[in-house]
C-alpha positions in Angstrom: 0.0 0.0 0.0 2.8 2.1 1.0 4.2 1.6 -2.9 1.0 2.7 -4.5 1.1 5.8 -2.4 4.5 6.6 -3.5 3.9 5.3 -7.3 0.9 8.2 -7.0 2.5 11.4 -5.9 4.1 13.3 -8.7 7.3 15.1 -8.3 7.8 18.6 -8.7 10.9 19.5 -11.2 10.2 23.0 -11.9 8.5 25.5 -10.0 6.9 28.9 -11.8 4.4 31.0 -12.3 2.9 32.5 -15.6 0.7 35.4 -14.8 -2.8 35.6 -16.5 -3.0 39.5 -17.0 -5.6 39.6 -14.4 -4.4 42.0 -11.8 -3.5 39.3 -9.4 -0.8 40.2 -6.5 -0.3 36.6 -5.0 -1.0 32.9 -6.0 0.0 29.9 -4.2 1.7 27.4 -6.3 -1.0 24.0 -6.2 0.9 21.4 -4.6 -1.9 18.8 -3.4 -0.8 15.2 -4.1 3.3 16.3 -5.3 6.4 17.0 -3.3 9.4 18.4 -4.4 12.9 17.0 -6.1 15.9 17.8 -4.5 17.4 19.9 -7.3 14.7 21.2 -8.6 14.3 24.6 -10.7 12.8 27.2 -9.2 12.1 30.0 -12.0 11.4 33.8 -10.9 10.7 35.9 -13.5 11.0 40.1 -13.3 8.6 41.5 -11.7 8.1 38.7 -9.7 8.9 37.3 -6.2 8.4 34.0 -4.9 8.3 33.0 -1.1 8.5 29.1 0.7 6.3 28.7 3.9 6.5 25.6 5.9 4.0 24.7 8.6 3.1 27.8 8.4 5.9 29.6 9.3 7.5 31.7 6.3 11.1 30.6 5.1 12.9 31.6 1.8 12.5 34.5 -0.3 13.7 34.6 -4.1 14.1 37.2 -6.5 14.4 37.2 -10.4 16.3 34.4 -11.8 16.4 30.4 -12.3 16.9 29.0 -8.4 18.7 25.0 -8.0 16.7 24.2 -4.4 19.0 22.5 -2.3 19.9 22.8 1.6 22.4 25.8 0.4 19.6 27.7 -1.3 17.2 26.9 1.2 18.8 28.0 4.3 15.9 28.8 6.8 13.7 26.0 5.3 16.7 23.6 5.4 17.2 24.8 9.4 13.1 24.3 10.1 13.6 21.2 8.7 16.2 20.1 10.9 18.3 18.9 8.0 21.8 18.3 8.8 23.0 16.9 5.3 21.7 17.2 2.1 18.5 15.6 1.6 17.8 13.0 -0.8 13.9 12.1 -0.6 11.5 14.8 -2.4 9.7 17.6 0.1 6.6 19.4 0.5 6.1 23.2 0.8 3.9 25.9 0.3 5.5 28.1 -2.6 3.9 31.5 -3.1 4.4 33.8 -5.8 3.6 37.9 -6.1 3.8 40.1 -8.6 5.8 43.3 -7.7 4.8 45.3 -11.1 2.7 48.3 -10.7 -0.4 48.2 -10.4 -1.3 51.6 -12.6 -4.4 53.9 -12.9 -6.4 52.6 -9.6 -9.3 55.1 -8.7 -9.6 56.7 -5.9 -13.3 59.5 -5.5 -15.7 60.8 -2.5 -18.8 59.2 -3.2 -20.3 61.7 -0.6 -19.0 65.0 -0.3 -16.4 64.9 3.1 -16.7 67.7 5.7 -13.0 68.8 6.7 -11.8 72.1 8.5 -10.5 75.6 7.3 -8.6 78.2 8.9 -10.7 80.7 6.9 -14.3 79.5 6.0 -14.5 76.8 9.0 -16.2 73.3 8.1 -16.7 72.7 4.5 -17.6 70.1 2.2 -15.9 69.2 -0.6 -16.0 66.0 -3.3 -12.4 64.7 -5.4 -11.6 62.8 -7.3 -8.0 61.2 -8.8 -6.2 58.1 -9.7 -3.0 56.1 -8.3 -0.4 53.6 -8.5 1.3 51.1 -6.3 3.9 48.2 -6.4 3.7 45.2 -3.8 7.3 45.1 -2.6 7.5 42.6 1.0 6.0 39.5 0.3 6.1 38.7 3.9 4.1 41.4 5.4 1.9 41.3 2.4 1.5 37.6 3.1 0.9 37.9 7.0 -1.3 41.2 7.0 -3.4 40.5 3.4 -3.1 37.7 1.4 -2.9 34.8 3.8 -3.4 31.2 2.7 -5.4 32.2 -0.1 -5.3 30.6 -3.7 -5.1 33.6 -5.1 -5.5 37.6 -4.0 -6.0 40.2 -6.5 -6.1 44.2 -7.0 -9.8 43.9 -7.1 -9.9 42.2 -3.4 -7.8 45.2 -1.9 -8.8 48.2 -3.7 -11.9 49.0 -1.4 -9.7 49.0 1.7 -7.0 51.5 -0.3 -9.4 53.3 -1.1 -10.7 53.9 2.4 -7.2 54.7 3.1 -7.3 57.4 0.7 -10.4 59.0 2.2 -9.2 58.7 5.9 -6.4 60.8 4.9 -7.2 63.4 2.8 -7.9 66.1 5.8 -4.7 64.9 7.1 -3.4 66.3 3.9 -5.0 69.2 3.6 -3.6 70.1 7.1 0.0 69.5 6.2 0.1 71.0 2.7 -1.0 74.7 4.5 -3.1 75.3 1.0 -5.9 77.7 1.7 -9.0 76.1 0.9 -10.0 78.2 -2.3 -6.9 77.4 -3.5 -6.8 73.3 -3.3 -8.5 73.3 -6.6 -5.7 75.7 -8.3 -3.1 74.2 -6.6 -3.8 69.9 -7.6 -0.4 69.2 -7.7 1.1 69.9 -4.2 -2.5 68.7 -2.6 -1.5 65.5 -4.5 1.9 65.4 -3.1 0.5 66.3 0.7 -2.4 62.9 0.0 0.9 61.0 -1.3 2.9 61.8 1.7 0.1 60.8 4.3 -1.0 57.7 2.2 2.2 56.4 2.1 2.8 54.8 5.5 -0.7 53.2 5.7 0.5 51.4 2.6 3.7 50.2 3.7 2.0 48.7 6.5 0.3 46.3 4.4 3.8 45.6 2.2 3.0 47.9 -0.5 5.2 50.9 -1.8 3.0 53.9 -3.5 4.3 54.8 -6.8 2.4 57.9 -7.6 -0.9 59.9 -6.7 -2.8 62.2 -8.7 -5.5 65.1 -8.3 -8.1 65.1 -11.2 -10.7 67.5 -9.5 -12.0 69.1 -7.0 -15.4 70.4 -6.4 -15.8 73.3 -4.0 -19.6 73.7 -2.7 -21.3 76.6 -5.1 -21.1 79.8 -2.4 -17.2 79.2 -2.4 -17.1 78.4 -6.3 -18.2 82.2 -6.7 -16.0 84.2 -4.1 -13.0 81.8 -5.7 -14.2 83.2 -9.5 -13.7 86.4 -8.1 -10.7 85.8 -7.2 -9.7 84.3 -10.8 -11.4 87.6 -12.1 -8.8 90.1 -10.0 -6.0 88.4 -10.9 -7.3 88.7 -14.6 -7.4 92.1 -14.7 -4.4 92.5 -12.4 -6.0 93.6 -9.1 -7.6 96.8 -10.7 -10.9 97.1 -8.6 -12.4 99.7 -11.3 -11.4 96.9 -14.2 -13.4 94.4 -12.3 -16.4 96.8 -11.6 -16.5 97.4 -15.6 -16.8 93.7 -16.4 -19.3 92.9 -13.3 -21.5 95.7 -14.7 -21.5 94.5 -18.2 -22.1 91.2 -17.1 -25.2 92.6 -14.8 -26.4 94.9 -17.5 -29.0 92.1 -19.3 -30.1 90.4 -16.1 -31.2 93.9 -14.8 -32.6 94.6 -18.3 -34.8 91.2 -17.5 -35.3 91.9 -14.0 -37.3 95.4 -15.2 -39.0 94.0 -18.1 -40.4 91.5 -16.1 -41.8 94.2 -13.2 -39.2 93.3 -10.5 -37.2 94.9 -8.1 -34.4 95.8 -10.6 -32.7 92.7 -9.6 -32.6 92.2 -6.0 -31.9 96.2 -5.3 -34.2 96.6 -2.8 -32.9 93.4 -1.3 -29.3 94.8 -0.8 -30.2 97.8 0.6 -30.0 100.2 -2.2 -33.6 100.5 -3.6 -34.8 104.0 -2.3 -31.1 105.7 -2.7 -31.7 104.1 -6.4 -35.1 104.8 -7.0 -34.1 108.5 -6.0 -31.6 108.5 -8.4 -34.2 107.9 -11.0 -36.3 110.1 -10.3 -34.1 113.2 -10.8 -33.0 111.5 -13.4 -35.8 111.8 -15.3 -37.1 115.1 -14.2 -33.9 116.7 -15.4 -34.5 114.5 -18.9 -38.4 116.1 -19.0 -37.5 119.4 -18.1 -34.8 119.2 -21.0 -37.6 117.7 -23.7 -39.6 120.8 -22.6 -37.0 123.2 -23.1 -35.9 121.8 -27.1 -32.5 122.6 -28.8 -29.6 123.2 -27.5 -30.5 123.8 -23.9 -32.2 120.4 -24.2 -28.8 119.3 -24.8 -26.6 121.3 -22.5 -29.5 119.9 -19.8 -29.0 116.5 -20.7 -25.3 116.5 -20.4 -25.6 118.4 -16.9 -28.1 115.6 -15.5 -25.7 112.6 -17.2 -21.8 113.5 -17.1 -20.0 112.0 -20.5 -19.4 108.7 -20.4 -21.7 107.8 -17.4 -25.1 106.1 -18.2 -27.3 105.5 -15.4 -27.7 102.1 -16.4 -24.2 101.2 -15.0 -24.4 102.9 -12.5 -27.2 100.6 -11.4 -25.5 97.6 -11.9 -22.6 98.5 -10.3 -24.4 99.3 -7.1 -26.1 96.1 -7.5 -22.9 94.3 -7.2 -21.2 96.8 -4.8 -24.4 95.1 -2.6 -24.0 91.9 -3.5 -19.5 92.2 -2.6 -21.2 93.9 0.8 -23.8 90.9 1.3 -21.0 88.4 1.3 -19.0 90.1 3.8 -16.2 91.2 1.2 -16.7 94.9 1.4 -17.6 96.9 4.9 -20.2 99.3 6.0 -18.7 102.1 5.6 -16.9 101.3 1.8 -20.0 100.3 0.8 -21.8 103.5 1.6 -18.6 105.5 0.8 -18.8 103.4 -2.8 -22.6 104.1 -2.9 -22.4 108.0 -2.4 -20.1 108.6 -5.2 -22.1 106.8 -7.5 -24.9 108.4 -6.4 -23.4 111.7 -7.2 -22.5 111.1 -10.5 -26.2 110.5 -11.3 -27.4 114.4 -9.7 
C-alpha cells in the first residue's frame, strides 16, 4: 500500500508562475498530491517574487532568476527542517508567488461630499476625485497582513480598503500641505503630493510601496465656487478694482434689463439695501430728462449732459451698485466702503 502511495504522488521539477493578465498580487503554487525534487528549478521571473512557507511559518524568499533548491539555497527551510545533510527524498512546501509590477491607474473619488476644516471659511464640504499607483514590494508582510493562505488575491480584493485609506487621509493632507482652501482646486499638484505623503505609510503597512498619486478634481460647494471666480477675475485684470467693476457691470447689464421688463425689483436692489437711494436716483433723473424735452435745442442738450456726465449712463451705474451690494452681502466689502462706494455713485447721477 505504502508503494501505491509513493507510485501516485508526482514530483515537482520546476516550479513557476505565468501570470494571466488579471491583476493578481499573490498565487499559491497548487501542490496537493506532489512533493518536491531535491534539485529542482525554481524559475522567478522580473517583476516577480516567490516566497516558501513551511507549517506555516515563512522561510525563503527569491528574487528574479532560475533558483537550484537544495539545503544551500534553502537555508531557513533547510534549518526548520532540521536537516543536517543534504536531503535526498523529495519535500513538500507551500510556494507562493507575487507580482511586484505596478499596479497603474487605480481610482480613488468621495462618493459623498467629506466635511474637513479651514482656517478661513471653517467646516466645509468638498467632493475629489484622482487616480494612483502602487507596487507590492514585502512578500512577507503582504502575506501575514493580506493575502494569507489564499489561492489567489488580487487588486480587485484590496482596492476597497486602499481606497478607504485614501479618504481617511485626505484632511490629514490638507492640514499639512497649509493650501488655503480656495486654493486646493488651483493648486492639484502639491494637494496630491501632501495625499501622497500621508498615504504612504498606511500602505507600507500592508507591504505595498505607492508609486504615484494624482488630483483630477475638485469640487468646492457653489457659495465658495463664486468668491473663488472672483478671485480668478482680479487676478485677470491685475487687481484693478475699477477693471473688475467694468466687467461685473457688463455682465449685470442684461439680467437687470430682464429683471425690469419682467416688473421686479431691478434685480434684488431693494434686497441689498439700495432700492430707495436708487429709486431716487431715478427720479431726478428723469425730471432733469423732461424738463430738457420741454426746453428743445440746445439747452435740451446742454441739460441732458448736466443731469448725465460724459461717459456715465445711469444704467451702470445701477449695476454696479447692484454688485457693490451683492461684494457687501458676502461680507467682502464693509459698512462704511460700501456707503462710501454708494455716495459717489450716487453723485455722478445728480
Amino acid at each position: 500500500m505504502a508503494l501505491m502511495d509513493f507510485i501516485k504522488k508526482q514530483f515537482i521539477d520546476i516550479i513557476q508562475w505565468t501570470e494571466s493578465g488579471d491583476g493578481t498580487l499573490a498565487w499559491r503554487f497548487p501542490m496537493q498530491d506532489m512533493e518536491i525534487q531535491n534539485g529542482a528549478a525554481l524559475v522567478v521571473r522580473e517583476s516577480q517574487l516567490a516566497m516558501f512557507v513551511n507549517e506555516g511559518q515563512i522561510a525563503d524568499v527569491f528574487g528574479p532568476g532560475t533558483h537550484k533548491l537544495t539545503t544551500q539555497t534553502l537555508p531557513i527551510l533547510t534549518y526548520l527542517k532540521n536537516w543536517d545533510k543534504l536531503f535526498e527524498s523529495p519535500f513538500k512546501s507551500d510556494v507562493y508567488f507575487f507580482s511586484t509590477r505596478q499596479q497603474v491607474d487605480q481610482k480613488w473619488g468621495t462618493p459623498q461630499p467629506i466635511s474637513i476644516r479651514d482656517k478661513e471659511f471653517g467646516a466645509v464640504r468638498l467632493r475629489a476625485f484622482g487616480n494612483y499607483a502602487y507596487r507590492l514590494v514585502d512578500p512577507k508582510k503582504f502575506q501575514t497582513e493580506i493575502s494569507g493562505t489564499r489561492e489567489a488575491y488580487t487588486v480587485a480584493d484590496l482596492d476597497g480598503q486602499l481606497r478607504a485609506v485614501i479618504m481617511q487621509n485626505i484632511s490629514v493632507a490638507i492640514a499639512q500641505s497649509n493650501i488655503p482652501f480656495l486654493d486646493l482646486a488651483a493648486n492639484q499638484l502639491m494637494f496630491a503630493q501632501a495625499l501622497s505623503a500621508a498615504t504612504a505609510p498606511a500602505l507600507e503597512a500592508y507591504g505595498l510601496k505607492l508609486e504615484a498619486m494624482t488630483v483630477q478634481s475638485i469640487s468646492l460647494p457653489d457659495e465658495l465656487q463664486k468668491i473663488l471666480d472672483q478671485k480668478i477675475g482680479m487676478g485677470m485684470v491685475g487687481g484693478d478694482m475699477g477693471k473688475l467693476m467694468q466687467y461685473q457691470t457688463a455682465q449685470a447689464i442684461p439680467k437687470m434689463a430682464e429683471g425690469v421688463a419682467a416688473g421686479g425689483d431691478g434685480g434684488g436692489l431693494a434686497g441689498a439695501g439700495l432700492g430707495m437711494g436708487a429709486g431716487v436716483a431715478m427720479g431726478q433723473i428723469l425730471a432733469q430728462n423732461m424738463q430738457s424735452a420741454l426746453q428743445g435745442g440746445a439747452a435740451a442738450g446742454a441739460g441732458a449732459a448736466a443731469a448725465a456726465p460724459a461717459g456715465v449712463k445711469p444704467e451702470d451705474v445701477m449695476a454696479t451698485l447692484e454688485k457693490l451690494g451683492e461684494l457687501k452681502a458676502k461680507g467682502i466689502l464693509t459698512d462704511d466702503e460700501f456707503n462710501t462706494k454708494k455716495a459717489e455713485l450716487l453723485k455722478k447721477l445728480v
